[in-house]
N, C-alpha and C positions, 0 to 999 in steps of 0.2 A: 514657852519662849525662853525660860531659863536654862533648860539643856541645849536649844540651838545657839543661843548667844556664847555660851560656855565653849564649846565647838567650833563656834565662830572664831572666836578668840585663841584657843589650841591650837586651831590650825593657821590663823595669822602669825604665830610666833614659833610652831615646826616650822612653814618655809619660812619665813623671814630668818631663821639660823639655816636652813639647807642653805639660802642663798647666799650668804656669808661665803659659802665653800664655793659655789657657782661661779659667782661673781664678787672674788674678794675683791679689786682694785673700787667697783663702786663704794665699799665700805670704808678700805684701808684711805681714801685720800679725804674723805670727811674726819678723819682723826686728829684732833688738833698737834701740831707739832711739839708743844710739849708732853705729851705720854711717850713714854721711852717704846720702842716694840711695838709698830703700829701692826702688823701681819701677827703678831703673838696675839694680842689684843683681840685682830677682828677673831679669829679663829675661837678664842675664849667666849666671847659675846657669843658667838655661834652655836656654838654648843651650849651655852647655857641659856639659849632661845628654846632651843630643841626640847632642851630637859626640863623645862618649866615647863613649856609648852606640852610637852606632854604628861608631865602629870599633873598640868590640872584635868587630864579627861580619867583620874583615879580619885577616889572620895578619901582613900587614905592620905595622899598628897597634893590633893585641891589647896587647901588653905595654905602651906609651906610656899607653893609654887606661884600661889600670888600674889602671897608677899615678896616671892623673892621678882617677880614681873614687877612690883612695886618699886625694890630696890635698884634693879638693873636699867628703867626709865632714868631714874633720879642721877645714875652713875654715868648713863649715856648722854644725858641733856646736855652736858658741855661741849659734844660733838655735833648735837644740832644748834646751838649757837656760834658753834664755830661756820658750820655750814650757811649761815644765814649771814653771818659776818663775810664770809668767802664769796659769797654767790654760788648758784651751783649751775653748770653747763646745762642748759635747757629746759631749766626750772624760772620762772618768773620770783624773781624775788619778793611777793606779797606772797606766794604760797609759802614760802622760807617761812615768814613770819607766822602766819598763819599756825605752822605746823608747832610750833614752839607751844602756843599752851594745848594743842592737840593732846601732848603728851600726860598733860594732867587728866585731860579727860582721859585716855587710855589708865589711867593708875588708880581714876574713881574704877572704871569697868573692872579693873582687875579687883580693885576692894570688895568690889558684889562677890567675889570669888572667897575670900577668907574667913 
């Protein structure tokens, strides 16, 4: 179960950074208006989705990679309180909230990784 969940996880956060590139405007308008360079921004997240994302599926860069999924939760959470604050088009706003301490649980899963 430890190599599928790992996997699980690798591949939750390769596409979630492909999707950045897909479909940036979902990303870019959840960016709270004070970060300067919302499109710089999503594109960085993006790619450093990918890159984490994929090396957690290397044993040499498992731990590096989850701490840094650790870090990038933590840097991103102002952008899902912003969303939750905003409303989001065709989300019920209990799942907004909801998703808010999701986040932690996603940074224990990633902790199983380091």
């Amino acid at each position: 179960m430890y190599l599928f969940f790992l996997y699980l996880m690798a591949g939750f956060y390769i596409f979630a950074g492909i999707m950045h590139f897909i479909k940036p405007r979902m990303y870019i308008k959840i960016i709270p208006p004070y970060l300067p360079y919302p499109k710089v921004l999503n594109a960085i997240t993006g790619f450093i989705e990918i890159i984490f994302g994929l090396g957690l599926l290397f044993e040499s860069t498992r731990s590096l990679s989850a701490y840094g999924i650790i870090i990038l939760l933590l840097a991103v959470f102002p952008a899902n309180i912003y969303m939750y604050q905003k409303g989001s088009r065709g989300i019920p706003k209990w799942i907004l909230l909801v998703r808010l301490p999701l986040q932690f649980a996603l940074m224990a899963w990633a902790f199983v990784y380091t």
